[in-house]
N, C-alpha and C positions, 0 to 999 in steps of 0.2 A: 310533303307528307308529315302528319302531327304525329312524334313519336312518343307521346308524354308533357308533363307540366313541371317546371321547376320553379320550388318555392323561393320567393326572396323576400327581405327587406329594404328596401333601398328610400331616404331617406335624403329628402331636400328642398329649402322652404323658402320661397318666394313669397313677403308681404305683399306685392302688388299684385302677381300671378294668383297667388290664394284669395285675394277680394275679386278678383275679375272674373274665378271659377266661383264663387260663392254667389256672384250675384247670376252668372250663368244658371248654375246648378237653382238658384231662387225661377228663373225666366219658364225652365224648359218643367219644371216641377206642375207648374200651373198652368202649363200647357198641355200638357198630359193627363190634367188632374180627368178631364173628362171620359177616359180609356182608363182608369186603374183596375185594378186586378181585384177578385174578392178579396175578403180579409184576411184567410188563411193561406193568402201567397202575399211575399211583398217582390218587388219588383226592382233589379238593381240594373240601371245604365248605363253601356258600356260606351266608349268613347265612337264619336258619329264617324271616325273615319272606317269604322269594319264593315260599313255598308257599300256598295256601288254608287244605290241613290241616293246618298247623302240620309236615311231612314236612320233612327235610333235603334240597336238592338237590345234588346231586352231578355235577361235570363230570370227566370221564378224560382226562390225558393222558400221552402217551408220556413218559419217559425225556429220552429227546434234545431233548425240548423245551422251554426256559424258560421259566417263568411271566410274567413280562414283554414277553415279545415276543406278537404280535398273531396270533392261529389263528385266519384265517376262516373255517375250518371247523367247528371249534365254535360260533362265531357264528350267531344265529338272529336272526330280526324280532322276537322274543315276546322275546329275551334282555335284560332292563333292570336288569339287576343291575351293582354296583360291582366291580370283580376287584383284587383287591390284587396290587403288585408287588412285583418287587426291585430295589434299587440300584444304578444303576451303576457307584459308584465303587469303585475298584481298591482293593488291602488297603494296597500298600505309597506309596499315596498318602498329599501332606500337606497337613492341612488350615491352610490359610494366612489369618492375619484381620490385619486394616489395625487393628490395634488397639496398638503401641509407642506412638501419639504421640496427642498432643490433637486432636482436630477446630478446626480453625478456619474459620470461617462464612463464606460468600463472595458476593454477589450477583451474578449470571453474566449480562451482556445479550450476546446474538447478536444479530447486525445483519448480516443476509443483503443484503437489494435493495429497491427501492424501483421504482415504475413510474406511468406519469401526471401526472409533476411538474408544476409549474406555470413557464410561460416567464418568465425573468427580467432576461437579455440582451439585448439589440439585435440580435445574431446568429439569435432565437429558438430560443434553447438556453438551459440555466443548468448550473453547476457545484456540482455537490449534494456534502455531505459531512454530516457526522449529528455533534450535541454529545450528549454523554449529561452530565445533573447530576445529580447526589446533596446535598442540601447543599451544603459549601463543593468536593466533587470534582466536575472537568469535565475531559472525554476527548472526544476527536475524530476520528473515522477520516480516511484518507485523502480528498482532493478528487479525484473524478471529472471530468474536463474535459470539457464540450458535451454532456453526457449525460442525456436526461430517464425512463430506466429505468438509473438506476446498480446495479452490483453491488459490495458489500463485501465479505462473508462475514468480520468481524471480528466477536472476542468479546473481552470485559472482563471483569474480574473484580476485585472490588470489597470491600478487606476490610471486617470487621467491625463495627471503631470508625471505617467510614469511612460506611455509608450508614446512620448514626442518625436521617436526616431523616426525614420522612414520608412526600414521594412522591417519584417517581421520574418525571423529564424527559426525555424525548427528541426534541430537536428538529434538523431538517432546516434548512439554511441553504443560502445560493447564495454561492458563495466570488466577490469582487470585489477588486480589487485596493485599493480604498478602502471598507472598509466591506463587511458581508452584506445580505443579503439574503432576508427570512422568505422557508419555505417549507409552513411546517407540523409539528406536533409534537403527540407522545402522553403520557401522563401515566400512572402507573399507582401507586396506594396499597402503599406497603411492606409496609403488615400483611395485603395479599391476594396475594401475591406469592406460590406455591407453593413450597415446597422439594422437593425430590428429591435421592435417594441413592442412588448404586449396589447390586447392580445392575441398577438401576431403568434402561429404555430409554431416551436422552436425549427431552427434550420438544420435541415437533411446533414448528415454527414458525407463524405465522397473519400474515395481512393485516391491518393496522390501519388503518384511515383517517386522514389526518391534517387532524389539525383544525385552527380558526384559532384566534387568541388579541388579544384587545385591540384597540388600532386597528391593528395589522398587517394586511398584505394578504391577499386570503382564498387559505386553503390549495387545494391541489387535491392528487388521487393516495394512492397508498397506500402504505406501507412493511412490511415483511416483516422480524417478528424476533422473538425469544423470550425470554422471561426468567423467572428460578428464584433460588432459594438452593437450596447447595451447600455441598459441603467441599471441602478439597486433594486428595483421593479423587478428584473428579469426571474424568470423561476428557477434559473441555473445560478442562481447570485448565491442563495443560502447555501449551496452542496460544492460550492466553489473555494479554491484555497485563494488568499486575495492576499492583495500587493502589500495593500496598507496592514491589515493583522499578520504580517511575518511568515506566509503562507501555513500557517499552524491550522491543522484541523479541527482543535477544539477549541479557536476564538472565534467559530462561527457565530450566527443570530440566531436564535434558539424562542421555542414559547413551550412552556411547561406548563403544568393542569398541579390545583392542589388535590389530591385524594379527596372522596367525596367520607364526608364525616358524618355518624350515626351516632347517636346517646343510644348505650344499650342499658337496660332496666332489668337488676335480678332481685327478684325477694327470693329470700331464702323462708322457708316457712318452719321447716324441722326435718327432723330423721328418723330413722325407725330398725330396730335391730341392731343396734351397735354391738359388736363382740369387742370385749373390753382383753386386752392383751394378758391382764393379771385377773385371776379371781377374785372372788370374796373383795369388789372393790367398785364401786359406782364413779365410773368416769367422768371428768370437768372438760366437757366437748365445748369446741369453738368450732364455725366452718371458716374456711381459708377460700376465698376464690380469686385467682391470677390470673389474669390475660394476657396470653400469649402472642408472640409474635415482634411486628415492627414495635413496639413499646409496653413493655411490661408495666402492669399495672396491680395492684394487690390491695383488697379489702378482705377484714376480718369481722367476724361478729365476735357478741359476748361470750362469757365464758358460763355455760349453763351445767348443772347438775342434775342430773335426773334418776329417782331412785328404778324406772322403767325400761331403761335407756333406751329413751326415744326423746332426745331433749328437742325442744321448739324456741324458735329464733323470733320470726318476724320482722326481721329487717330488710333491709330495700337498699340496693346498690347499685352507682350508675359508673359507665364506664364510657369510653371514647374509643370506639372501633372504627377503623379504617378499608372503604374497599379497594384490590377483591378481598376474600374473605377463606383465601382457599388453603391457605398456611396459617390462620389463626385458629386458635384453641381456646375455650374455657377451663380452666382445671381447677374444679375443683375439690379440695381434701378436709379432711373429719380430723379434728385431732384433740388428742388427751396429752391434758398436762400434768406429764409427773414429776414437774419440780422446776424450780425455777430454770428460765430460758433453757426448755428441756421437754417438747414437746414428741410426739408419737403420733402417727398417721394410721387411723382405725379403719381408714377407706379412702379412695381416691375415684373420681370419673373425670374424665376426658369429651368435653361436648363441644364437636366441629358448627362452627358460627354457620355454616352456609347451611344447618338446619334450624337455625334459631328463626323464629316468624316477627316479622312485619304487622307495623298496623300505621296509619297515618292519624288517626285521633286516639280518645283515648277508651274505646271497649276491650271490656277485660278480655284478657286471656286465660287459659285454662292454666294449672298448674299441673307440672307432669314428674312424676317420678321419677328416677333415674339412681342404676345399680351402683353403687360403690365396690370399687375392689378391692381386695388386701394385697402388700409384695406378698410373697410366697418363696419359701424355698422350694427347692428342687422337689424332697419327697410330698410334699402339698399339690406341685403341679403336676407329678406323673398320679395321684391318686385323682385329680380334677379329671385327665384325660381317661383314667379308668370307667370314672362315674360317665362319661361322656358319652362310651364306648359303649356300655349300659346300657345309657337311655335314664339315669338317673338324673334327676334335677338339683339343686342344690342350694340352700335357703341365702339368700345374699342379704347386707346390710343396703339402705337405699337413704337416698334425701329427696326431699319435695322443694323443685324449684319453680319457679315461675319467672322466664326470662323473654323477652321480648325487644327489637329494635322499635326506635321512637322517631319514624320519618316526618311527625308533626313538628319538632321544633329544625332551630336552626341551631348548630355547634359554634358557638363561639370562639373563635382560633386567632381573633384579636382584639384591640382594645377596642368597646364600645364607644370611644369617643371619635373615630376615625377609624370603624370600619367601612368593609368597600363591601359586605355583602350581606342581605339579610332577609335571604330565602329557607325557607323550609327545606330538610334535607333530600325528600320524596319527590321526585319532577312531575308526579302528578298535581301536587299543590302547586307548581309554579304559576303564576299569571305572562301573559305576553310582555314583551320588554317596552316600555316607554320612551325610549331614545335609544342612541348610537353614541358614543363614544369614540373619538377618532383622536388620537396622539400623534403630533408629530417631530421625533427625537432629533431637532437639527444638528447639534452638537455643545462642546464645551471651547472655553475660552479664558486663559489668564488661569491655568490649573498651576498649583504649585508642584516642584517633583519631592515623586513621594519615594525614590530609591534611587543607588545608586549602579548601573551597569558600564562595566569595561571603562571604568574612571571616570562617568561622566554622570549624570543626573536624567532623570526621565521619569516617565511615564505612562502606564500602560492601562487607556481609561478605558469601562465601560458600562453599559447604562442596564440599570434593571427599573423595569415600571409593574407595578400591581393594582391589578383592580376585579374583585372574584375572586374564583378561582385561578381566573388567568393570569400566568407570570409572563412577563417577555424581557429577553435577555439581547441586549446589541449586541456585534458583534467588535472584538477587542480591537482598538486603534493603537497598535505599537509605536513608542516613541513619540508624541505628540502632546504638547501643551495646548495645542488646539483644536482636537479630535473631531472631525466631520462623519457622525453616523449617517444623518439621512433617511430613517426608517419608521415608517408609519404601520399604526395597529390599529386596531378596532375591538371596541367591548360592545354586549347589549347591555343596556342600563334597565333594570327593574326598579331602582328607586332613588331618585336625584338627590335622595338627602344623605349620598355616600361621598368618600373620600377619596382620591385616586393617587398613590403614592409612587415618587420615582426618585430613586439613592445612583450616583455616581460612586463607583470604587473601581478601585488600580489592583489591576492583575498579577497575582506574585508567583502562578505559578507557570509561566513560561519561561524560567530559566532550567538549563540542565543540572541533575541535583539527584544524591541518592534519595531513594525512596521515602526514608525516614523522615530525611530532611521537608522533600517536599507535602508532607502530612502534615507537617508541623507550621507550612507558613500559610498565615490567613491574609484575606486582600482585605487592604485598607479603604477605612471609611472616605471619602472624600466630599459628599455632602449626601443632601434630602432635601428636598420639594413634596409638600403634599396641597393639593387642588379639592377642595368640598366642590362638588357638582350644582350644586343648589347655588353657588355664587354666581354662577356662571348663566348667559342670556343664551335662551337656547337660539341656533341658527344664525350665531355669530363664530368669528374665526378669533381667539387669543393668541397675541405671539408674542412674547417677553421673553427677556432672560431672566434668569433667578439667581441669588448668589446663594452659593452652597458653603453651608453655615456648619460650622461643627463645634460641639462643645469636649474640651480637652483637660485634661488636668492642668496643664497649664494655662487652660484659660479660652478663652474663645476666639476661629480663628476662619480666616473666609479662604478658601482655597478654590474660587474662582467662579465662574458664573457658568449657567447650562441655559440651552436656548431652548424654549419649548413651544408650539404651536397646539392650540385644544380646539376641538368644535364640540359642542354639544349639539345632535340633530334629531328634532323634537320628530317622532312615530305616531303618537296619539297625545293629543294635546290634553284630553279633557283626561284621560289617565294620571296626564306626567300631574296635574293639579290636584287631580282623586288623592294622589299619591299622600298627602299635606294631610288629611283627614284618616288616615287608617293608620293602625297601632305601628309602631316601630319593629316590633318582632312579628312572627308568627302566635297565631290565637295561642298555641297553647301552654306559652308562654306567660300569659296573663291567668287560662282557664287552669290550669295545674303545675303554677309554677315550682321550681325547684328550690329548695333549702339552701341558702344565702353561702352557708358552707361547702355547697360542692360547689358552688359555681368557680371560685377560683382552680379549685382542683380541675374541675374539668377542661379551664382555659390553660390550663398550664400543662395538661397531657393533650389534647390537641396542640399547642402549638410544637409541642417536641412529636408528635407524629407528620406534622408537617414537615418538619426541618428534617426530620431521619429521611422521611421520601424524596423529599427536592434532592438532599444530599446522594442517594442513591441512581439519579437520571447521570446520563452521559452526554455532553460531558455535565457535571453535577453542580446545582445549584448550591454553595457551599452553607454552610450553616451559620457562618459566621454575618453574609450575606441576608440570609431568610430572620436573622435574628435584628438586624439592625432594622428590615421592613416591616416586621413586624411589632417594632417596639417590645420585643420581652421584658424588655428591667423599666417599663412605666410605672410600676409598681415599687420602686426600692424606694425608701428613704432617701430625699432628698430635702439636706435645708436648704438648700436655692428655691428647689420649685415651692416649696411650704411660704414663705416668703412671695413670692410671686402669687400663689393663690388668696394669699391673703390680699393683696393688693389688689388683686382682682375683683371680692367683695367688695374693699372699701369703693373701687373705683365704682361697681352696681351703685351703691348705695349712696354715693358723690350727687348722684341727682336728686334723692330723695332730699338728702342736705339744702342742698342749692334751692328746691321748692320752700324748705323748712325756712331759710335767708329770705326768701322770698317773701316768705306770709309775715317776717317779724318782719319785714320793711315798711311792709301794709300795713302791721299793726302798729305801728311805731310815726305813721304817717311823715314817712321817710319823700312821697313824692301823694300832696294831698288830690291832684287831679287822677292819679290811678285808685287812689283810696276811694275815691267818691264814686270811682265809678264799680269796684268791686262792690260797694256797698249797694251800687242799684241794683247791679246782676244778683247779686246774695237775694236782695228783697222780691227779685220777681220769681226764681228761682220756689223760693220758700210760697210764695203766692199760687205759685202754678208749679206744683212736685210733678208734674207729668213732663214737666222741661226737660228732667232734669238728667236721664240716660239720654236722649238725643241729643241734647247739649254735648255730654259727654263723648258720645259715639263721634259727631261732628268734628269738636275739638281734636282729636285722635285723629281722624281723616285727612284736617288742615297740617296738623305737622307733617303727618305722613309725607303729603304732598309737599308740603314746603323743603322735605329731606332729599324730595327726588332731585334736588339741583345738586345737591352734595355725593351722589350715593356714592362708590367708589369705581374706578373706569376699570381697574382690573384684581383679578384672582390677592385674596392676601397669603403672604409667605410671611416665614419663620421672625417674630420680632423680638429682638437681643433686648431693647427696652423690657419688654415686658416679661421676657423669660430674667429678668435680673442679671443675663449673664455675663455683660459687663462690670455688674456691681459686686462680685462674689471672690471673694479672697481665695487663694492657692488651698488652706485650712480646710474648706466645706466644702472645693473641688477634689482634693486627695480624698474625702469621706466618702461623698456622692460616687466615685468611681472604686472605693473597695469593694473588693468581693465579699459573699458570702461561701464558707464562715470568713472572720477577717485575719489578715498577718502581721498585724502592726503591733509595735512593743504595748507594751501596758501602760505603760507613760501617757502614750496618746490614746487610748480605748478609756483610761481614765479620764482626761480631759475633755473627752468629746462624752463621755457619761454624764461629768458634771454639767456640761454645757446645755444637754437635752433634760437632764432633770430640772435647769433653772427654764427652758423654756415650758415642760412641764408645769412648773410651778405656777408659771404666769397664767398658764392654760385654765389650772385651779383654781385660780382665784377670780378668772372671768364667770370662770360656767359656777362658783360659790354665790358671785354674786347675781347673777340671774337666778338662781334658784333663792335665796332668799326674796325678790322682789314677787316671785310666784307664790313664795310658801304667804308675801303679806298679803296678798288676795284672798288667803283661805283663812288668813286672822281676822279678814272684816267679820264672819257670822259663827268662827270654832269659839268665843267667847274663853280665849288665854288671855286679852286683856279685856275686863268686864266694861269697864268705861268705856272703851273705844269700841266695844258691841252697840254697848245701847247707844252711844251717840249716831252709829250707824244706822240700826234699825228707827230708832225715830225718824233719822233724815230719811229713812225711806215710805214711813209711814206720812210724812209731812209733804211729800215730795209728791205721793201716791195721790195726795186728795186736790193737791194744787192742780198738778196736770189733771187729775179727771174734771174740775173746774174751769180750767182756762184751756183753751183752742190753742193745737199744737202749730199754730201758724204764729199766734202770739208769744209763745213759748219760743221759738226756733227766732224768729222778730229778736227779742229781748237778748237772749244769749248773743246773736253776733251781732247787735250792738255795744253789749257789755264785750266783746271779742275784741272789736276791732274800734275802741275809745281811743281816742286824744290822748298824748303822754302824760296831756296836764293833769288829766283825772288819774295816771297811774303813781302810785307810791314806789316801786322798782323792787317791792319784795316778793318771796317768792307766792304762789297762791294759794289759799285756804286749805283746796282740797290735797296739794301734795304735801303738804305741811301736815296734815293729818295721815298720810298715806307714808311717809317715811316715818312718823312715831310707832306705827304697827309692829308687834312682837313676830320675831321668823323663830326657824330653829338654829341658828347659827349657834344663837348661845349655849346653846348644850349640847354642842359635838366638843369630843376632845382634839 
């Protein structure tokens, strides 16, 4: 009897099985072609054995209908045949496998509850808590107090080289303030202990009875818990207290979101109604508006006078708001100044964000009025509540604001030159993602120790990686110079020309410590890798180490290497290429962009609302941490990096040279068989001007190509060459690393003054004399020297009649043969025309 249909997938492929049914399925197709069905049935084959007489059967269905999905209709009781389906997965889906990093082995106890203990106390209760041993590991959940059905719900997780023993202990104890107390304990053999792996459904838990042991006192009750081997994969891995991080709950692996960031827009326009506190007195109004909340923020306008008092602003202020939005405030206050740093508040309003409007481009919004209120003493507020009582109204002072959130751009909350995101803040703007992003954190190797515990030297590494929004935190490897995390993440990629960054630092606050103390200690740096995406081939696997580079006042110092595995896995190819052609920011960006002066302000109150938020999650991405991934101080004065920049142009500019070397060889007929032949390509060139961009496009293609033998095999890291930071003295390290403001005696804040005014100075005298070479261009026709006028304009009026007579073939001919002459023909002085171009008058000579 057919009681139903049950859906499966089941999945298994035979190369020669699958040709033999293909050409079948080909044989019987065209056997049948003469019997097919009209058009608006098709007809699907079921396998020849459901028949008696060896007949095909055949089920019809419509068009509209999937193969996959369930027709009771077609369904019969006699129906006992297998129906094949189709897939449900999407086309532009990816297929994602946990396979970057190594498996590492973990034995997982759950330790749910326990019920029926046995009394151990005087009280007739006991205080039950559960030891789990391995060999020489022993773990402890928390003590239950007066409780003979305790609930734990604690798991453990137990690495590898940690549970070599044989069996496995779990024993119940009654916690006493001297000494325990048996309660009963289970035992179970290691080599019978199941493994399981995702995504395998976690394992049931069961009742165990607990038994007695030795002369101890006899057990009673039962305990409730499960246990498996596992990998780092497992979902009980993250919520697990583990062997290797110290059992501490807050070294677990952690991912954290930055706050989504909004530009909010207020113009203030003016006010209307000011009650001024003194009479017979026309007040000097300013508006004050402060943002409240995770980060205060504070702009002023000018200071206006108005004989009306209704003074008008006009100015436009931007700020960095944070969601949600449900504890921040606008506050804004009116105020008159009556004397130096001595201001008076003539009104105040309070405007909750989560009524401020949205727009994602840029159509105005309306301007709305909003009441100001005065403090008020007592006899002011019981006369307020009389009028109230009334029904009278009462004239209030107001301002015209116009405030609106700006979900067209993107907030900038790191450096433009490596960041990792550069989406519009409004998720309707988003586009679909172009890749996948797959990390795989193997570990570190050859770490130096960065402190020192119970006499000895250690450390306690772990890994933060950033790319978005998304942060991910490993989890803490205690004690190990060669930390094994294991742990792979995944980002969507929107735009391949981002940067994905990943900092190693050593954890300070797992020692015990008053409270003060532990506020006060930050985890140390221990290095940085950052990865451009754009370097990277999409649909290959990267797996290097990197040495983790750190610059110190003492100088530059490698505290050891970190292993990384990357895929980049290409989603829409013709996207991830579109990507190359569209602006780097958001349109509105370009369409209305902002005043060169907020933009640092704004990047510098986002990143301190990010850092307050991370620092606020538990356990809390510290700030110390959020500030090194973000590069906060890429901005400080540095004479290393100024030095290094510099060198960077020269190096640009090193080829431009090298071409320069190049043309005087040619002209110098340094090698006459390459002379003669520039000179043919010159002549055809000049013969045939339409050569002469495909020539050039061409050219560009061959090197191009010629480079592909060179390109580079992997991701580039941090280079010490080029960052100078081998080459920089203790002196311009101790600088580079002052704070602002600074602490150092005068001695040295004068030395380092003189030192930046002499680099100054030199600075002066490059960009003096580019500007004089600019100001002689404009003495060829301002006629300050009268000679060197007319000698000019004749040579243009002379020049004017030759070329309108002579064909610019012959013109262009003549020049680069008078170019590129024989040394014999050259005298080795300088040439005519610069010889007349450095006699030109600038204005040098009449500055003081």
């Amino acid at each position: 009897m057919n009681k139903g249909e049950l859906f499966l997938n089941l999945y298994y492929y035979d190369e020669e099985r699958a040709a033999r049914e293909q050409y079948r399925i080909k044989k019987e197709s065209s056997a049948y072609a003469s019997s097919a069905r009209p058009t608006e049935y098709r007809s699907i084959e079921k396998n020849p054995s459901s028949t008696t007489d060896g007949s095909f059967h055949r089920e019809e269905i419509r068009p509209s209908e999937s193969v996959h999905k369930w027709d009771s209709q077609a369904s019969s009781v006699t129906d006992f045949d297998v129906k094949a389906t189709v897939s449900t997965r999407r086309q532009n889906d990816v297929a994602l496998r946990h396979d970057l990093v190594t498996e590492m082995k973990y034995l997982f106890i759950k330790v749910e509850m326990a019920r029926g203990l046995a009394i151990r106390d005087a009280t007739g209760s006991s205080d039950p808590f559960v030891e789990v041993k391995v060999g020489n590991v022993k773990v402890e959940t928390a003590v239950i107090s007066q409780n003979l059905n305790p609930v734990w719900r604690e798991v453990f997780a137990i690495a590898e080289d940690r549970f070599s023993a044989q069996f496995l202990e779990i024993t119940v104890w009654d916690h006493d303030v001297i000494g325990k107390d048996f309660l009963g304990f289970v035992a179970f053999e290691i080599a019978e202990i199941p493994e399981r792996r995702p995504p395998d459904s976690p394992l049931a838990t069961q009742w165990y009875k607990l038994e007695s042991r030795g002369s101890n006192k006899r057990a009673e009750g039962e305990i409730m818990l499960s246990v498996w081997i596992g990998t780092q994969a497992d979902e009980a891995f993250p919520h697990a207290r583990q062997s290797d991080s110290g059992w501490v709950p807050y070294t677990r692996s952690k991912i954290y979101l930055t706050p989504r960031l909004w530009y909010m827009r207020v113009i203030v326009h003016g006010a209307q109604g000011l009650v001024p506190t003194k009479e017979n007195r026309f007040p000097e109004c300013s508006a004050r508006i402060e943002l409240t909340g995770v980060s205060t923020q504070v702009h002023r306008t000018r200071w206006v006078t108005n004989r009306h008092l209704s003074p008008e602003w006009g100015e436009e202020m931007l700020f960095v708001v944070a969601e949600p939005f449900a504890d921040e405030f606008l506050c804004v206050k009116v105020l008159d100044k009556m004397g130096p740093n001595k201001d008076e508040v003539l009104g105040s309003a309070k405007i909750p964000l989560l009524d401020v409007p949205r727009r994602l481009n840029y159509r105005p919004v309306d301007a709305r009025w909003y009441d100001l209120e005065r403090e008020k003493d007592l006899k002011e507020v019981i006369q307020d509540v009389a009028d109230k009582m009334k029904g009278n109204s009462k004239f209030m002072s107001r301002i015209q604001l116009t405030i609106c959130l700006e979900g067209g751009y993107h907030v900038l909350d790191e450096s433009t030159h490596y960041s990792s995101d550069m989406r519009p803040t409004d998720k309707r703007l988003w586009k679909p993602p172009v890749a996948m992003l797959e990390l795989g954190l193997i570990g570190a190797s050859g770490l130096v120790p960065m402190k020192n515990r119970d006499g000895r030297s250690c450390t306690d590494a772990y890994c933060v990686a950033k790319y978005g929004p998304k942060w991910v935190r490993t989890r803490t490897v205690m004690d190990s110079m060669s930390p094994k995390w294991n742990e792979q993440y995944t980002w969507e990629v929107y735009d391949p020309c981002t940067v994905l960054t990943v900092g190693v630092f050593d954890n300070q606050h797992l020692i015990s410590s008053t409270a003060e103390k532990v506020q006060s200690l930050k985890d140390d740096v221990v290095g940085k890798v950052r990865i451009r995406l754009s370097t990277l081939e999409t649909d290959r696997t990267y797996s290097h180490r990197y040495p983790l580079i750190v610059l110190e006042k003492s100088g530059v110092k490698r505290k050891g290497e970190i292993e990384l595995v990357v895929r980049l896995t290409c989603i829409r190819r013709f996207n991830i290429m579109q990507a190359y052609v569209t602006p780097l920011l958001p349109k509105l960006h370009y369409q209305r962009p902002f005043n060169v002066r907020h933009v640092e302000a704004l990047r510098e109150a986002a990143m301190r609302i990010v850092i307050s938020r991370l620092a606020r999650s538990e356990p809390p991405l510290r700030a110390e941490v959020v500030k090194y991934m973000l590069d906060v101080d890429a901005y400080k004065w540095s004479f290393r990096r100024s030095k290094a920049n510099w060198n960077r142009i020269s190096k640009v500019f090193s080829s431009c040279a090298s071409l320069l070397t190049w043309f005087q060889d040619i002209c110098g007929w340094k090698n006459p068989l390459t002379t003669v032949l520039v000179h043919f390509l010159y002549f055809i060139l000049v013969w045939y001007p339409e050569l002469i961009l495909p020539t050039f496009f061409l050219y560009m293609f061959l090197i191009g190509s010629w480079q592909y033998r060179f390109r580079p095999r992997h991701p580039p890291h941090m280079d010490v060459n080029l960052s100078l930071a081998n080459a920089t003295n203790s002196e311009e390290l101790d600088e580079e690393f002052d704070p602002l403001p600074t602490a150092k005696s005068p001695e040295i804040i004068r030395h380092r003054y003189d030192r930046l005014r002499a680099l100054g100075g030199r600075i002066q005298t490059v960009i003096g004399d580019l500007a004089t070479q600019l100001e002689r261009f404009h003495a060829l026709v301002n006629w300050r020297d009268p000679r060197a006028t007319t000698i000019f304009i004749l040579f243009c009026l002379l020049a004017a009649v030759v070329l309108y007579l002579t064909p610019f073939r012959v013109i262009a001919i003549l020049v680069g043969v008078y170019t590129l002459r024989h040394p014999r023909f050259r005298d080795g002085m300088p040439p005519i025309p610069l010889n007349f171009f450095r006699r030109l008058p600038a204005l040098s000579d009449v500055m003081l």
